[in-house]
N, C-alpha and C positions, 0 to 999 in steps of 0.2 A: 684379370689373372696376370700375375709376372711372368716374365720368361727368364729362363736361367742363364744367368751371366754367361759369356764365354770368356775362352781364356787358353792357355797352351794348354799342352798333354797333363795328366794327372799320375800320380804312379795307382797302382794297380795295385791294392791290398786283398787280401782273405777274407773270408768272412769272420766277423770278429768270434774270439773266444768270450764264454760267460768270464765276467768280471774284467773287461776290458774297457778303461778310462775312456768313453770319447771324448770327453772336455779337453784332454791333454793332447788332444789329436787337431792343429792346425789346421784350417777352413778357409781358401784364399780363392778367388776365382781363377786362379794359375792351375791351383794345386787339385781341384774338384774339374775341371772338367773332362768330358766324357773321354777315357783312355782310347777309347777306338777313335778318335782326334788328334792322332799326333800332330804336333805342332812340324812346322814348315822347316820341310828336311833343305838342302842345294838341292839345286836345280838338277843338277844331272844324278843325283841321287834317287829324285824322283822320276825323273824318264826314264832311269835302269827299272826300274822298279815298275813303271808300266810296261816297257816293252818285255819286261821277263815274262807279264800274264800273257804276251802274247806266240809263247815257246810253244813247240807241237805239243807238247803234252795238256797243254791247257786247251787245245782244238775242240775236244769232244763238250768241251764244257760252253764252250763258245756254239758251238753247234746246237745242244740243248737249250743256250739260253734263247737262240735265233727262234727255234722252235716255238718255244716259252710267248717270244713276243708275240709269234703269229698267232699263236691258238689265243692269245687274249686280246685278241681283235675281231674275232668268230662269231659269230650269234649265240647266245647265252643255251639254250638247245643245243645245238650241236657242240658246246665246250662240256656241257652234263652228258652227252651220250658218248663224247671222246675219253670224259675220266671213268664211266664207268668200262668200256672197250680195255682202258690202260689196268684197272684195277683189277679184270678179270686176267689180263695177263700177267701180273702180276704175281696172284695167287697161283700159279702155274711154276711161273720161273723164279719167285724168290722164296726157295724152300725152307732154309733156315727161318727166315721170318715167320715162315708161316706156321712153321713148329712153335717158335716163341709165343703167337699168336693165339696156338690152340695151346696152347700150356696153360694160357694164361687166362683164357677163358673157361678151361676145365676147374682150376683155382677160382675162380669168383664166382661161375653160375654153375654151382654142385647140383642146384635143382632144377639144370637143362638138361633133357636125355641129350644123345650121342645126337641123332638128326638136330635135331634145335640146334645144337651147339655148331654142328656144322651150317647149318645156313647162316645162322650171326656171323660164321668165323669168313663164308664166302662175300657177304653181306659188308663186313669190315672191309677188304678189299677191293671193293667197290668203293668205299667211301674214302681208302686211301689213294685213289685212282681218282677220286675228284676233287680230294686233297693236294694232289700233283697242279691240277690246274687252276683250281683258285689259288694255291700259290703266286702262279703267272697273273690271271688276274688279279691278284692285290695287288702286284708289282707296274703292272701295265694298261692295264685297261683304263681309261680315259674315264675320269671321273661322272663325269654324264652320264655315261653309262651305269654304273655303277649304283646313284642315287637312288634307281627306282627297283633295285633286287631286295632291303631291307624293310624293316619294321623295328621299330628300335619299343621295346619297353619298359619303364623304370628310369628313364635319364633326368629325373626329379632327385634321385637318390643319389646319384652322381656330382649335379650340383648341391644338394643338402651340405654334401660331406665336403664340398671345395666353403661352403661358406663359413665353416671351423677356420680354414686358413692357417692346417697344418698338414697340409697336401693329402694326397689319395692313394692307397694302393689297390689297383685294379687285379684282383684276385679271379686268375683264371683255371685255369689246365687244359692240358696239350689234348685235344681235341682237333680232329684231320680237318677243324672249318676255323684251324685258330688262326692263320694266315687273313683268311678272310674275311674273320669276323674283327678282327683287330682295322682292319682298311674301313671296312664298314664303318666301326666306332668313330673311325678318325672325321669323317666327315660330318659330325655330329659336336667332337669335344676332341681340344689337343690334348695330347698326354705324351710320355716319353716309352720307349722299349727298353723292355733287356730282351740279351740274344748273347746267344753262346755260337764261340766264335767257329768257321768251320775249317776246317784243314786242308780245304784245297781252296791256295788265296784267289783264282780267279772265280771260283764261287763265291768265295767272304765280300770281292772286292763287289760283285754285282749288288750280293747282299743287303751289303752295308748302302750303297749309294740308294737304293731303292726302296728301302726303311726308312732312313733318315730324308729321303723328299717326302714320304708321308707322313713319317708320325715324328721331325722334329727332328729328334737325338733319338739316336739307339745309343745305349748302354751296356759296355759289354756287362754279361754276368758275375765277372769278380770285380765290379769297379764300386763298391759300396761308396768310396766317398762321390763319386756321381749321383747315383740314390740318393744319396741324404742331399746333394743339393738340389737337386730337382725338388724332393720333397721340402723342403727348407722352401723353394719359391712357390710352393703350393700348384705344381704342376703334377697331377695322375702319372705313375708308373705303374708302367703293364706287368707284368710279373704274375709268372706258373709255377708252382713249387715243386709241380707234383712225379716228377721225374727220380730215379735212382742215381745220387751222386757220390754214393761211395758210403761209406762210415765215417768221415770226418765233419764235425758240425753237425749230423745225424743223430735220431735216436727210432726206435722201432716203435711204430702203432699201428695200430690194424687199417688196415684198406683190405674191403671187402671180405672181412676177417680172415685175413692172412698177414704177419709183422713182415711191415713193410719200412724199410730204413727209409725215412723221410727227415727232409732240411728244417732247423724249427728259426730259420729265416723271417719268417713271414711274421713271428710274434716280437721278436726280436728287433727287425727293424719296424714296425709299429711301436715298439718301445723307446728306440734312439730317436725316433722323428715325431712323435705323437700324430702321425699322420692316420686318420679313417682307412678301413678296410672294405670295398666296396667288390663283392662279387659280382663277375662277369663273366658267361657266357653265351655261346653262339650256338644255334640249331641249323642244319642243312634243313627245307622242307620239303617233302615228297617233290617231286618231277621238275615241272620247273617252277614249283613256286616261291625258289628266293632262299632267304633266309631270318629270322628271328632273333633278336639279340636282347639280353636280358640282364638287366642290372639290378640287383636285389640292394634291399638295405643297407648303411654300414653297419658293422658286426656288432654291437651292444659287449658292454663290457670283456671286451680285448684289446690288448693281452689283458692277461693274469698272471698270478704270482707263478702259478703252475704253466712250466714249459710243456711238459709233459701233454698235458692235457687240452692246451691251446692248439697245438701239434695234431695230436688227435682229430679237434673241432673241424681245423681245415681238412683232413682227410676226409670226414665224416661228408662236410659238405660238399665237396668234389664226388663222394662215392654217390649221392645222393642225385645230382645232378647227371653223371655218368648213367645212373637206372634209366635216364628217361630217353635217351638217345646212345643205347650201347654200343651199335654199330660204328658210332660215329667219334670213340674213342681209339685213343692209339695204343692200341694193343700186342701193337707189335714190336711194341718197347720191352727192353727186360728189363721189366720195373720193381721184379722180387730178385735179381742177379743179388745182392748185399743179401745174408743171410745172419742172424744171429749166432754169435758163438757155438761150436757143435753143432750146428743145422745143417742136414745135408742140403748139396745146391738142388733148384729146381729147374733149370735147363740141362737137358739131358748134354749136350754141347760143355757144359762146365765141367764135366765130368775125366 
């Protein structure tokens, strides 16, 4: 497998609109790599630059991530019984979420009475509470460790789709085991991330350093021409679509039949790179038995002519996969916040 050139900073394009030339779009190793890369600022530009993450305001973050380090050095028990302890407080102290949460579970399992629904919604919370920590552990925990928590099955299909030798997209969704099911992968097969960048730079900056010692390059999420080159050297990119980014490059399809403004990214750039489509996800297993990772076939005939529809397909198989592990979806996203034309919103909070 190649690795993708490096090279200075890249600019940072959109996602493309339908009927946008890439041939006329310039492809240089300068010009493609990964924008969260800037190239080499002066010297004292970059010591301003680290010693600002170190302003009080950035303490509490430093503080957490101290935290962060310790708990992923724990024994695997007690790091499961600390994120379930976090997740039950959780449910307590982040109310808005937790409103969005049961919103959004009232929307999808209409055939839950009012109890069901509330234990799945206390039940997600827990799983965001141990979401919190295998965070830490993807970022931290000493790989040894680490090797003997997985089960990996389907990485036949993973390589199938690299021997095309027009790269991979590793089709996921935001699932509270995505942190760690992504670390897991890595030990198995390189691949590159996207990541959307965070707003507070001394989290981004821990972020970023902590992604890219695992899995390579992280990519930010509007750096397409990074994408295409990764995919151009037949390296897997990780990529979730299944988040609320507005109406732009969006069209609505049902997720869990509800019109959910979804990115139709995914068919799109499988069309600019000819690269396979390879589904992946991760399962949490009961108590401490680890976790399960699951790479399905590449997608057979996609894209298609129909955006529309291919758009769909991925929802369909995210929803699908979401059935089997609901707790363990991130439901505390406002992933219906985009509404159709004249639709009233569905957070009470938008109102």
């Amino acid at each position: 497998m190649r690795r993708a050139a490096s090279g200075n900073s890249g600019q940072i394009i959109p996602w493309p609109t339908p009927g946008t030339d890439f041939k006329s779009v310039p492809v240089t190793p300068q010009s493609v790599h990964c924008a969260a890369e800037p190239g080499t600022p002066p010297v004292n530009d970059t010591l301003n630059a680290q010693l600002s993450l170190w302003s009080p305001r950035y303490w509490p973050v430093h503080v957490g991530m101290t935290l962060g380090w310790l708990t992923a050095h724990l024994p695997f028990g007690v790091q499961m019984g600390l994120g379930r302890i976090l997740g039950d407080c959780a449910y307590y102290l982040m109310r808005e979420r937790r409103r969005v949460a049961r919103t959004n579970l009232g929307l999808c399992f209409p055939e839950l009475d009012t109890e069901a629904r509330r234990t799945l919604l206390r039940e997600h919370f827990r799983s965001l509470g141990l979401g919190v920590i295998e965070t830490a552990m993807s970022w931290w925990t000493p790989t040894a460790r680490l090797r003997g928590l997985a089960r990996i099955e389907g990485l036949e299909h993973l390589h199938a789709a690299l021997d095309a030798g027009r790269g991979v997209i590793l089709l996921s969704a935001h699932f509270t085991t995505l942190e760690i099911g992504g670390r897991l992968l890595s030990l198995h097969a390189p691949f590159h991330v996207l990541y959307r960048r965070h707003k507070n730079a001394a989290f981004e900056a821990v972020m970023q350093r902590a992604r890219e010692r695992h899995f390579e390059k992280a990519i930010a999420r509007d750096d397409m021409r990074g994408m295409l080159k990764s995919l151009k050297a037949n390296i897997p990119v990780w990529y979730a679509p299944d988040q609320n980014y507005g109406a732009e490059h969006s069209i609505f399809v049902s997720f869990f039949g509800i019109p959910a403004s979804t990115i139709t990214a995914t068919a799109r750039l499988a069309r600019i790179s000819g690269a396979r489509v390879v589904p992946f996800f991760q399962e949490r297993l009961p108590g401490t038995g680890g976790y399960r990772l699951k790479l399905y076939p590449a997608l057979e005939n996609f894209p298609t002519d129909d955006e529309a529809a291919d758009t769909q397909r991925v929802n369909t198989l995210i929803e699908t996969e979401i059935r089997k592990t609901p707790a363990q979806y991130l439901w505390a996203h406002r992933r219906f916040k985009t509404r159709p034309p004249g639709e009233a919103p569905v957070y009470k909070e938008q109102l």
